[in-house]
Every structure is written in structure tokens, then in C-alpha cells.
C-alpha positions as CSV (number, residue, x, y, z in Angstrom):
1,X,87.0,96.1,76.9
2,X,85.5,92.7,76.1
3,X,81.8,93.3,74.6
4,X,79.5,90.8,73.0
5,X,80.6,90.0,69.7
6,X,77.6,89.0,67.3
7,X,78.4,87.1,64.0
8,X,75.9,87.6,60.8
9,X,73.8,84.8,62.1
10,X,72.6,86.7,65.1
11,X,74.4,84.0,67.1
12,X,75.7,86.0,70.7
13,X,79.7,84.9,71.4
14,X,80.8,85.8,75.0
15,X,84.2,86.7,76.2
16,X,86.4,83.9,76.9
17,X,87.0,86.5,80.4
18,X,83.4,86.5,80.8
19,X,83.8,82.3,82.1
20,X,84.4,81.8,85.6
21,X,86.9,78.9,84.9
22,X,89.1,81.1,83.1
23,X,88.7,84.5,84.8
24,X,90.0,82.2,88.2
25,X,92.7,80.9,86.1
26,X,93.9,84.1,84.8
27,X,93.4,85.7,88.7
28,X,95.9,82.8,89.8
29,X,98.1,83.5,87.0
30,X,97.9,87.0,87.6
31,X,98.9,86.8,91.1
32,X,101.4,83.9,90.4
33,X,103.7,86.7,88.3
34,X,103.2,89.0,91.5
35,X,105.4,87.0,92.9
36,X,102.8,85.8,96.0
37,X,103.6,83.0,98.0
38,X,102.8,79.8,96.5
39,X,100.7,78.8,99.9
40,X,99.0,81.6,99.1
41,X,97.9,80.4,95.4
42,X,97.3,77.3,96.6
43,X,95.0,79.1,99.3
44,X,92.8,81.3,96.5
45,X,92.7,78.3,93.9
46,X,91.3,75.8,96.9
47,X,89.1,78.4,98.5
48,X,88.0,79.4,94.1
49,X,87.5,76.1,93.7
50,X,84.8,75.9,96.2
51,X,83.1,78.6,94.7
52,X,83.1,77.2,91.4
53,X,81.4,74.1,92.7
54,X,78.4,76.1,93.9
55,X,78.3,78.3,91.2
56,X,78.5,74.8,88.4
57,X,75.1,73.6,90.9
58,X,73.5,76.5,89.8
59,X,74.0,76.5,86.4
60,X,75.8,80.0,86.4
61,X,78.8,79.7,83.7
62,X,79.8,83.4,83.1
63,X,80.6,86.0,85.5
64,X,78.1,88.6,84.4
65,X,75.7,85.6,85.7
66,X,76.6,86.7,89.0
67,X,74.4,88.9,91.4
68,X,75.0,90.1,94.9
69,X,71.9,87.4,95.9
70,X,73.8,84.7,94.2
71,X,77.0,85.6,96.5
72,X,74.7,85.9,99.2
73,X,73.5,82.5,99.3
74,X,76.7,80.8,98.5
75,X,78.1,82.7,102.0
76,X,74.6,81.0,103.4
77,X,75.2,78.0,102.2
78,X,79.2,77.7,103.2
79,X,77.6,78.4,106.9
80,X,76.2,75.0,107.0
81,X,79.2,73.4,106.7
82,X,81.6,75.8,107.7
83,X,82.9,77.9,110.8
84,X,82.6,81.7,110.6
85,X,86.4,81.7,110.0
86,X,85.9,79.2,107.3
87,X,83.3,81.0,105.5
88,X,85.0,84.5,105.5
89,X,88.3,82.3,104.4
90,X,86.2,81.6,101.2
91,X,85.5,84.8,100.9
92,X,88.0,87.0,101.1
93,X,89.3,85.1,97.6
94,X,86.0,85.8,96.2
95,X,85.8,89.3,97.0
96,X,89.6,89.8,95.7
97,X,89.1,88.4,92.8
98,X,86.4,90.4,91.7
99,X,87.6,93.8,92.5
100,X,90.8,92.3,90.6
101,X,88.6,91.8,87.5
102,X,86.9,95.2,87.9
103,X,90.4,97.0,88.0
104,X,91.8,94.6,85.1
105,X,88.6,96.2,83.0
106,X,88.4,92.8,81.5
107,X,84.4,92.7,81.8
108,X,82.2,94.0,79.3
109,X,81.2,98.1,79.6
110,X,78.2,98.4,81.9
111,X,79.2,95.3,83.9
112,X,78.4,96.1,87.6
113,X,80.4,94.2,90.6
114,X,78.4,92.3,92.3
115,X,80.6,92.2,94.9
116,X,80.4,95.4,95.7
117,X,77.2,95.0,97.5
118,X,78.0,92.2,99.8
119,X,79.5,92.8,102.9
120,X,82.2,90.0,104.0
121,X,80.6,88.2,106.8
122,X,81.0,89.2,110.4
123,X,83.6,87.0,112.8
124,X,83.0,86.3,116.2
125,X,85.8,88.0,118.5
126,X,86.7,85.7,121.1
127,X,88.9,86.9,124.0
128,X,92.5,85.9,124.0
129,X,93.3,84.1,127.5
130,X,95.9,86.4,128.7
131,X,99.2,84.7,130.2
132,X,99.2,84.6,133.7
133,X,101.9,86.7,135.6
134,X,103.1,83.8,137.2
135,X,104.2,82.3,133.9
136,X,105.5,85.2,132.3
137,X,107.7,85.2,135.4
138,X,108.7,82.0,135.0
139,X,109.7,82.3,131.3
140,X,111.7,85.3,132.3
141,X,113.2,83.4,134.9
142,X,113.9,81.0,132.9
143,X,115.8,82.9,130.4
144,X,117.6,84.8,132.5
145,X,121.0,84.5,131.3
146,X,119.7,86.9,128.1
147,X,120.9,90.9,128.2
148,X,117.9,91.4,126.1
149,X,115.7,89.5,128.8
150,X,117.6,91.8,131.4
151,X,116.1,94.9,129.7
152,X,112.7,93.2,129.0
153,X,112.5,92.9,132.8
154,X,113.3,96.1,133.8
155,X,110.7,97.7,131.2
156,X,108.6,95.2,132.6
157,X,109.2,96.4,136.4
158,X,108.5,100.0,135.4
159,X,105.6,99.2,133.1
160,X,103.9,97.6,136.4
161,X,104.9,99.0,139.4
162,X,101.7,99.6,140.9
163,X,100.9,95.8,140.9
164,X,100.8,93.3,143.5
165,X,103.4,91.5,140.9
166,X,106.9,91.2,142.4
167,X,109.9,90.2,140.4
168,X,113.1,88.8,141.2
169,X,115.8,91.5,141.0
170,X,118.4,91.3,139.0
171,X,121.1,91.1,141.5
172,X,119.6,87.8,142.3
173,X,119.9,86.6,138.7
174,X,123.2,84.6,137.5
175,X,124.9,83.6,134.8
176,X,125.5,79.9,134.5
């Protein structure tokens, strides 16, 4: 949709799109008249922001500039200073952004995603410590004077029967 223009003089004039600075302004804009959460803006321009940092330290202006080994190292490098979380948080904008582009056809014909070719990087899954039986019983107990907590409990008795668990039966339970 956008191609390089050439004037008479042989001189090469990119797309405005082509810039990173304003393909991440018109992203933003783009997903401001979506209607998205302003937390949410806020969330893509900081986490863009980054991004255009490292890519400004490398000299890399336009987005046809970009290769998956480019992407690559900046995921590297936001592992030095970064949790996993953190580094697929800046990510995930990234990646968004770029299939946006792709799908607005705003980059010149031929223009390959880089993004394509990167895979988001991998989080850790750490177990949830579950909630003791004990305290669920308590909260239950606790909130007792509920109908819906009365019917939570009694899916909750049939759902574990078979354990060692025992719960206070209702006819025990008053309203205060």
C-alpha cells in the first residue's frame, strides 16, 4: 500500500508508516478509537516505549529495519533486567502491534513480519498454594448467615464426601 516513492533525483522517500515512532502512535490511536481501556493504552505505549529505546540504541528507525534476530535480542536483552513475566509483558505489545500493522497492510508489498518467526518467551508455571481445608471452613463458617453460602456448602459436602474433611451441618448454623 505504502511503496518507496523515488523523486527525479534518485533520492529514496520512505513511508511516514514505515517509522517506528509513528507506526506506535498510530497502533495507540488505533486501539484508543477501539474503545480499550485507557490502562490498557497506557500499558502498550509504556511497554512500546521500551522497545523504542532499544531499537533508537541500535540505530534502527523504520520498521522494515526490523528482523526476527533484532527481536530476538531485544527479548535477550529485557532478560537482564527483567523477570520472565516482565519480559513476555513487553512482548505481548510487540507482537500485537505488528500483526496489527500486517493486517492494517500499511507496510510496503513484499514486507515480511518479523514477528512472525519469534516465539513469545516461555513463563515459568509456579504452583498456586492451594487453601487449606481448615480455612475454607472457616470462611464458610464465617459467613454463614448467606443462603448462597448455605448452597455453596452443601455442593461442597457432596463434592467431598470421601474426605477426612467434616463440616458443620447446617442445623448447627444460625442466623444472628
Amino acid at each position: 500500500m505504502f511503496n518507496l516513492k523515488t523523486q527525479d533525483q534518485g533520492i529514496n522517500i520512505l513511508a511516514q508508516q514505515d517509522y517506528l515512532e509513528v507506526l506506535i502512535e498510530s497502533f495507540l490511536i488505533d486501539r484508543k478509537s477501539q474503545g480499550l481501556s485507557p490502562d490498557t493504552i497506557d500499558f502498550y505505549a509504556k511497554k512500546l516505549k521500551y522497545f523504542l529505546k532499544y531499537c533508537e540504541g541500535q540505530a534502527l528507525t523504520q520498521v522494515s529495519q526490523l528482523t526476527t534476530d533484532m527481536i530476538r535480542r531485544y527479548v535477550l536483552g529485557l532478560s537482564e533486567t527483567h523477570n520472565p513475566g516482565g519480559v513476555h509483558a513487553c512482548f505481548r505489545p510487540l507482537r500485537t502491534m505488528l500483526y496489527w500493522a500486517e493486517e492494517e497492510q500499511i507496510m510496503p508489498d513484499g514486507w515480511k513480519n518479523p514477528i512472525r518467526r519469534v516465539k513469545a518467551p516461555r513463563l515459568p508455571i509456579e504452583p498456586i498454594e492451594p487453601i487449606q481445608i481448615e480455612d475454607l471452613q472457616l470462611l464458610c463458617w464465617l459467613l454463614r448467615p448467606s443462603v448462597g453460602v448455605l448452597y455453596f456448602w452443601q455442593g461442597f459436602r457432596t463434592a467431598i464426601k470421601a474426605s477426612r474433611f467434616t463440616l458443620p451441618h447446617k442445623s448447627g448454623w444460625t442466623d444472628e
